[in-house]
N, C-alpha and C positions, 0 to 999 in steps of 0.2 A: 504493500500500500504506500507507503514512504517512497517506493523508488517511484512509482506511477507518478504522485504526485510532484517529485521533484523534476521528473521528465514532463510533465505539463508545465512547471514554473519554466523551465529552462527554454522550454518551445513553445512559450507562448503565443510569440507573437507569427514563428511559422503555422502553429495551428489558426492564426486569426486569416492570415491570408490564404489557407487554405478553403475556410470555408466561404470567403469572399471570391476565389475561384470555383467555386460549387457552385454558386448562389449565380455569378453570371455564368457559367455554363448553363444552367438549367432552364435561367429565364425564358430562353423562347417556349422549351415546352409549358410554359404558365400564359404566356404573352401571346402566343399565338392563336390558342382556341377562346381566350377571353375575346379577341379583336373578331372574330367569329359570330360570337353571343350567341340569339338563337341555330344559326346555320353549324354552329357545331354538334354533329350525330354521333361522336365517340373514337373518328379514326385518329390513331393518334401522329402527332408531329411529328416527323421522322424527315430532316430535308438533306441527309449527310449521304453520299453516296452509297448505294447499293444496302442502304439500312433496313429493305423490307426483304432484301435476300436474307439477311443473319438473321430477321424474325422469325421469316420462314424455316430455319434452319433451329432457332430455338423451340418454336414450336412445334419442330417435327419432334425433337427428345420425349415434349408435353406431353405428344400423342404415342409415345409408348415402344419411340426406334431410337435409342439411343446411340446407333452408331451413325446416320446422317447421313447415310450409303444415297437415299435417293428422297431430298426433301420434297418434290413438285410432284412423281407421278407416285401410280399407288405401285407398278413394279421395281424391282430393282432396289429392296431394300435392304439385301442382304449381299451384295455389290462389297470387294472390297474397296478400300478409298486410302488416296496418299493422304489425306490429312484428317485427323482425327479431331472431333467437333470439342475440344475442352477448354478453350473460351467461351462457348455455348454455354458450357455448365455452370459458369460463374452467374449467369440468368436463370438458367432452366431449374436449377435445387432450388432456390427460394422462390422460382415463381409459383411451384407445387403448391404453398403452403401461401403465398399472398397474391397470387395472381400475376402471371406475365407484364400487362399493362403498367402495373402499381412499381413491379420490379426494375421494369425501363424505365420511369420518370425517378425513380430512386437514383437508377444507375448515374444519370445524367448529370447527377449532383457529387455521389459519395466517391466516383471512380477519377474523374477531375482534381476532387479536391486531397485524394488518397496520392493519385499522383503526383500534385505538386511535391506535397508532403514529402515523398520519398524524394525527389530531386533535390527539395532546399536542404533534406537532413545529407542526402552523399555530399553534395557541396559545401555543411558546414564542418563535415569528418574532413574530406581534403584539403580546407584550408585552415585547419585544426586549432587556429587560435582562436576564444571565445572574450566576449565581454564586452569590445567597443564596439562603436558603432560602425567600422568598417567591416566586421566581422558578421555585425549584425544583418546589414542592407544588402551582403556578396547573394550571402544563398535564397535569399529573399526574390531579388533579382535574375540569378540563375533559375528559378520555378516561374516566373511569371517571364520571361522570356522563351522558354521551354512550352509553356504554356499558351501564349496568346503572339507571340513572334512567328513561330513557325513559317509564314507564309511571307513574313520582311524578307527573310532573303534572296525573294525574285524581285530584283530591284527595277524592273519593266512593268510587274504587278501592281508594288509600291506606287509609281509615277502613273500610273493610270489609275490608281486607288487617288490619291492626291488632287488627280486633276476631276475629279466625278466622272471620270470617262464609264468605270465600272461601279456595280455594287457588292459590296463583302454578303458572299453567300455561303461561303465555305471554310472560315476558318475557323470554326471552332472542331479542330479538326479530332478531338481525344474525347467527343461527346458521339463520336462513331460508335453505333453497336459493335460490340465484340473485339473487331481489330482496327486500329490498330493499340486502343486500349489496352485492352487486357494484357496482350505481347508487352506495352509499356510498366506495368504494374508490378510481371513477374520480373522483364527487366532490371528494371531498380530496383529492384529486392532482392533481387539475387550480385548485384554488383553491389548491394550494400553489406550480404552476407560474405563479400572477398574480402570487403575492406576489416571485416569481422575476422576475418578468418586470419589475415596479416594483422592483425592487432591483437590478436589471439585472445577477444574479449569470452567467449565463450570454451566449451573444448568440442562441444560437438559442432559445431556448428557447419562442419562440412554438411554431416548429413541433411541441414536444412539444405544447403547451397547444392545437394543435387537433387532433393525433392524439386527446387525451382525449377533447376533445369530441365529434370524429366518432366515437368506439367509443360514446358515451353515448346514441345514435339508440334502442338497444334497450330501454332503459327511458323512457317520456318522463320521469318527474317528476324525475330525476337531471339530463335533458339539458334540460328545462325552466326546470329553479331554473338550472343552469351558463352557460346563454344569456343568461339574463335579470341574471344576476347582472356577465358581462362586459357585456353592455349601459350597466349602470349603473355600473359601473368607465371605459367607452369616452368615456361624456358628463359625470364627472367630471374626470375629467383634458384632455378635449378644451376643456369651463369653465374649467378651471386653466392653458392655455395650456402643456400641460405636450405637447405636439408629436409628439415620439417616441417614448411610452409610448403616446400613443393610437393612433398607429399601429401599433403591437407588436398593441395588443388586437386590433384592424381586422383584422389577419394571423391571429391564430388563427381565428378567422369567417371567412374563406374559406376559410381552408386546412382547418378543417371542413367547408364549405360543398364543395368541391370532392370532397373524401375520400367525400362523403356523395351524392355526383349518384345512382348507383344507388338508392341508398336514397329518396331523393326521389322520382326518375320510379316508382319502385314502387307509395312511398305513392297519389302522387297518381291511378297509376292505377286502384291498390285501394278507392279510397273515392271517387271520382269516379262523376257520375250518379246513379238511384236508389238504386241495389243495393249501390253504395257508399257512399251514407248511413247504410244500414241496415247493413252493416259496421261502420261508425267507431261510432255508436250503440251496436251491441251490444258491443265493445270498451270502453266508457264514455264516447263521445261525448255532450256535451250542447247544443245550442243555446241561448244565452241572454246577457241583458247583463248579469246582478243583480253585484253586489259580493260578496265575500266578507270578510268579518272574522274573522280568526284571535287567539284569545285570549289564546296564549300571545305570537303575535308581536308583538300588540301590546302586552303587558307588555314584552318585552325593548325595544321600540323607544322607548317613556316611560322604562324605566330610562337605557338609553343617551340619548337626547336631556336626559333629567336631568342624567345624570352631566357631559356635558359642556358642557351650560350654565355647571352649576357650578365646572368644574375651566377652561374658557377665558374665559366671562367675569365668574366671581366669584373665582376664585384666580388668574387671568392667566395659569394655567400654556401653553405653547405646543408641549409636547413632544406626541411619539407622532404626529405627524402623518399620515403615511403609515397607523398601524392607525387613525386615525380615518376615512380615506377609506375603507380595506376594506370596515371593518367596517358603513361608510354604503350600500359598494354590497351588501354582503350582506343589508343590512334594507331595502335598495330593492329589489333584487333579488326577494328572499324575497314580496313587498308585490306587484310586478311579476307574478310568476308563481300568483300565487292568482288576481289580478284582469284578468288581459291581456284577458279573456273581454268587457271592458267594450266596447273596442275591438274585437276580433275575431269576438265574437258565439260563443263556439266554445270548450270548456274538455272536460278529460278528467279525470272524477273527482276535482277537486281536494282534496278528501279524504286520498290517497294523498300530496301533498305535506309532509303533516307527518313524514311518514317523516323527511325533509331540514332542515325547516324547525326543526321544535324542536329537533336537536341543534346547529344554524347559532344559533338562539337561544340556547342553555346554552352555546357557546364565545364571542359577543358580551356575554353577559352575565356569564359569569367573567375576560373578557378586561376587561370596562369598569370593572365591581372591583376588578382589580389596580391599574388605571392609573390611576382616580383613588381610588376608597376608600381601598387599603391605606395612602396616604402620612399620611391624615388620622384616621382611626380602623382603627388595627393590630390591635389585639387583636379588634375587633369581627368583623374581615377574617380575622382566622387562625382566628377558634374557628367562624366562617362555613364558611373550605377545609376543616377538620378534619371537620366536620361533613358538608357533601357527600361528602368524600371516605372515609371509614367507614362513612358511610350507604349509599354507591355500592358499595362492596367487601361489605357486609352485605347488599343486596339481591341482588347476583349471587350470592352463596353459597346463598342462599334460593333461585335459580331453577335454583341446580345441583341441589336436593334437589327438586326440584317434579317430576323426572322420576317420582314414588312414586307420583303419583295417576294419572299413565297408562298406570303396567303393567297392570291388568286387561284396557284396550284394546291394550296391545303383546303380549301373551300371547295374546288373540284371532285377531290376524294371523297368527301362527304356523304357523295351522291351513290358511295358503295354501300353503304351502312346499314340497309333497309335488306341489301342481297347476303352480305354477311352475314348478318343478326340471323336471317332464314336457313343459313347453309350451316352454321353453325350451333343449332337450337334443333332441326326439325328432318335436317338431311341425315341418311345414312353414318354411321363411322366409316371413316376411310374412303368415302363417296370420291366419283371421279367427276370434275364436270368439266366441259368441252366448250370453248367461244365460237361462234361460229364466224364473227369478224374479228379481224388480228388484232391485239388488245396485250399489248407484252406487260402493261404496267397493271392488267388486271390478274393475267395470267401469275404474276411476282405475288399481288396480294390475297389473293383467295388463301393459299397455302399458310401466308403470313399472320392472315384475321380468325379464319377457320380451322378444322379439322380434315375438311376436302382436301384433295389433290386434284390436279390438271393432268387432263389429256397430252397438251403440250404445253412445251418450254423453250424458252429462248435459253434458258441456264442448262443448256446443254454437256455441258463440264461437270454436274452432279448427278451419278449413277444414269447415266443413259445409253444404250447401246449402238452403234452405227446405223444397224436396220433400223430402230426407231424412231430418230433422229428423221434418215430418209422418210419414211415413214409422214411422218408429222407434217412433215416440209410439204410432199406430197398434198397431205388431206386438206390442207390448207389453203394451199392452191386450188383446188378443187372445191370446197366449198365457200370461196371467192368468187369463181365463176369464172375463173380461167379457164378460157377453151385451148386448143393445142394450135393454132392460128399464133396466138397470144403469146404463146410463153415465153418466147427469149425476150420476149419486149417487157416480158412482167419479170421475167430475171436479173434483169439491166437494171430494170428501175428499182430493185429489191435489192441492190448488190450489197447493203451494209446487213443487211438480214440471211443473205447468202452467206456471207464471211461468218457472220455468229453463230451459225449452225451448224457449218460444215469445214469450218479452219482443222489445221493438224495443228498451227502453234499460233504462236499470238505474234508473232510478224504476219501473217497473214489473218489472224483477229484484225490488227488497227491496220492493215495495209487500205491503198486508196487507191484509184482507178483501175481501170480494167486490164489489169497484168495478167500474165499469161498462167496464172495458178488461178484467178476470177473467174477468163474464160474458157476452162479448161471444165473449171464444176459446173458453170453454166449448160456446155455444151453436153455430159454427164447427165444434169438434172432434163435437161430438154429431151431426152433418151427416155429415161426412165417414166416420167411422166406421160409420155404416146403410152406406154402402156400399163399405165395406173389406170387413164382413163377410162378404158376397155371393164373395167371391173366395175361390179356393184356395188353399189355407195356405201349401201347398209352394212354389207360386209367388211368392207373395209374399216368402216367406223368399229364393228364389236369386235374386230381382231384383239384389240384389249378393253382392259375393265370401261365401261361408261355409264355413267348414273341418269347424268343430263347435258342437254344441250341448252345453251347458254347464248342467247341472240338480243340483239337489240332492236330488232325489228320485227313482228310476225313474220312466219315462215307463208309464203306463199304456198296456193294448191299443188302447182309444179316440183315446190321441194319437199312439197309432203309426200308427193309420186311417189321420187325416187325412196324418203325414208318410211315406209309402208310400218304401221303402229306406233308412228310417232305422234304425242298429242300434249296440247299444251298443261304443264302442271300448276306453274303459279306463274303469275305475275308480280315482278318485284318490281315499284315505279316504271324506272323506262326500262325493264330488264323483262324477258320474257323467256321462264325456264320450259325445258320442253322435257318427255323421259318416254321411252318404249314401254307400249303395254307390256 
């Protein structure tokens, strides 16, 4: 009880600015369905990208599949999968007992302000002096830049943020469902449990430091940078003959390494052979040796390798030793995990690492500031913190008001609320339902609001097979009304919905124009489709599960022809469900 207390007196004022980070993270979801008033039905505010996919994904656990094999259809749920859903869980076990809804507007509070927490407390171990006021304001400053900077360092973004050219819709970027949160959470927890482990405050405390680790399997880029980073902590202190800390590191790595066996034989069986190339590919796998150069990391690794050129061998200073080793293995580390691919042949989106990297960058480089700037040039150093740290607290408040440009689109959803409430109340468990017009942002929330699953998916990347994929693409077209006169002309005009469904990797995901891998599956689907046609509708449609058909418009007598015992079952607003006697 005494030590609790003493650690609240000591971090008081980090706990005040954490929950001042909470409190604007959260505001849109308060601020945005107040601005709403009557017109808000219940959907809730989610404007961070792809936040109604990780819904979908926590509420598949909800519904009773806890491996996440296949969240959208009702097949393929027993599918193995390279990434195991355990960010999910950090939603999905409390939502049991409070409800999904209730759990996400928590999250959007306690996981922000959790995170600050842990970055201003590693920044006040590294810079290990406590009491004044420059001690006070470093780590303060390093959480709320970490926090609400992130997106400063596109200095094209900035000047167009500046000039009202754009409006801030996206930076509150750690109020994301699932990732890159959670990745962040075990992150600094487990680089808080090294600095534990070199300080040797505890004796077990390796075995926390590979508990982190093995939970961090679920995202790679969090258990990427975390591996690579003990790596380069393992072979510094192994060079420093420093015996027993490297052995502490060596323990967390297997004791990972063991935690994690299921999880390995999975991987390796999921993405093993053909079929699992084409797996790991379509998850973001890439093949290759090229190097990577990161801009920002390597500005912070010039500033640091400056800073302590000058402070050991032009001032002599010899202090801080231990945060110099960190902070070496965090920018080797960091260096390590963009580029292992040299070696390995084999990287996943590395893209996705600056999620980690750049705020690992802003605490090295507000940490390398303190320890040797402030002793040398102080005012330059305070009116420096003052400035990030205002600037950081001024751009969050700017991204708690940014919720105003997506009401039009939050107001929109609305209009599902009526269809949910029925699918989720009255339809089947495990119900399938089918759109009959192309609808990818309804097709995302059905799964996300209900217990239903979809016919089809754009989220082709989770648990779906090639024939089905085709398949879909196919019925689609077809219940479009695409004749075979049409189709290359409907495939041209569809090319970004081509790519989504039928890429191997994700160079050919975000590719543009009609390159010769575009018209290559055009030409393929225009093939296949001459004799999709030729078959009966009805048949086609119950090749798999289907509860209902899902249209926004009455089905004319002609398309009743074709689906013979097809007949209208409810009317939801403008939504018109239909299901086979």
């Amino acid at each position: 009880m005494r030590r609790a207390k003493l650690f609240l007196q000591t971090h008081v004022i980090g706990i005040f600015f954490a929950v001042v980070v909470g409190i604007i993270s959260v505001l849109p979801s308060f601020l945005a369905p107040l601005a709403l008033g009557s017109n808000y039905k219940g959907i809730q505010f989610l404007y961070v990208d792809d936040e109604d996919i990780y819904r979908a994904r926590i509420h598949e656990i909800l519904d009773g599949h806890p491996a996440v094999a296949s969240p959208y259809l009702f097949e393929y749920k027993d599918m193995r999968v390279p990434m195991p859903p355990l960010g999910e869980f950090f939603y999905a076990l409390p939502a049991f007992f409070f409800g999904l809804g209730v759990v996400i507007l928590l999250s959007k509070f306690l996981f922000p302000a959790v995170l600050f927490f842990l970055i201003y407390f590693l920044t006040k171990k590294l810079i290990v002096e406590e009491g004044d006021v420059y001690a006070k304001i470093t780590p303060i400053t390093s959480g709320l830049l970490v926090m609400f900077g992130y997106d400063l360092i596109d200095y094209h973004y900035v000047a167009a943020l500046l000039q009202g050219q754009i409006a801030s819709t996206h930076l509150l970027l750690w109020t994301r469902l699932v990732n890159p949160i959670t990745g962040g959470l075990l992150l600094f927890s487990f680089l808080i449990t090294l600095w534990m482990i070199i300080k040797k405050t505890f004796r077990f405390t390796h075995i926390l430091g590979g508990i982190l680790l093995a939970l961090m399997v679920g995202y790679f880029f969090s258990f990427g940078l975390a591996l690579a980073i003990l790596a380069a902590l393992f072979c510094i202190f192994l060079l420093n003959k420093e015996y027993a800390i490297a052995r502490k590191f060596a323990a967390v790595f297997f004791i990972a390494l063991l935690v994690d066996i299921p999880y390995w034989y999975n991987v390796f069986t999921a993405i093993g052979g053909t079929d699992g190339k084409l797996v790991a590919s379509r998850n973001g796998m890439f093949f290759t040796h090229a190097p990577i150069i990161n801009k920002v990391l390597l500005l912070a690794t010039i500033f640091f390798a400056a800073s302590f050129i000058y402070a050991y061998f032009i001032k002599k200073e010899r202090s801080h030793q231990r945060s110099w080793q960190f902070m070496t293995a965090i920018l080797l580390g960091a260096w390590g995990a963009f580029n292992q691919q040299i070696v390995t042949g084999r990287e996943i989106w590395p893209f996705h690492f600056v999620q980690y990297t750049i705020p690992l960058s802003f605490v090295v480089i507000i940490t390398t500031a303190f320890i040797v700037w402030r002793k040398h040039f102080p005012r330059l150093w305070m009116l420096g913190m003052i400035t990030a740290l205002s600037g950081s607290l001024l751009i969050g408040v700017f991204s708690a008001y940014s919720y105003v440009y997506k009401i039009p689109e939050f107001q929109n959803l609305q209009r599902y609320s009526t269809l949910f409430s029925w699918l989720d109340t009255k339809a089947p468990k495990e119900c399938v339902v089918l759109l009959k017009e192309r609808n990818d942002e309804l097709e995302r929330l059905i799964p996300a609001y209900t217990h239903c699953n979809v016919y089809s998916t754009e989220s082709v990347f989770f648990g779906v097979t090639s024939a089905r994929v085709l398949h879909n693409y196919l019925l689609r077209m077809r219940l479009n009304g695409v004749d075979q006169v049409h189709a290359h002309e409907y495939l041209l005009a569809h090319q970004e919905t081509v790519r989504s469904y039928f890429y191997d990797d994700w160079n050919q995901l975000f590719g543009q124009g009609e390159d010769t891998w575009l018209l290559g599956r055009v030409s393929f689907l225009e093939k296949e489709y001459q004799m999709f046609l030729k078959g009966d509708l009805k048949k086609q449609i119950q090749m798999y599960r289907l509860d209902y058909l899902l249209t926004e418009k009455v089905l004319t007598a002609q398309e009743l022809k074709q689906l013979p015992g097809l007949h209208l079952k409810q009317t939801l607003d403008e939504f018109f469900l239909y299901s086979f006697k």
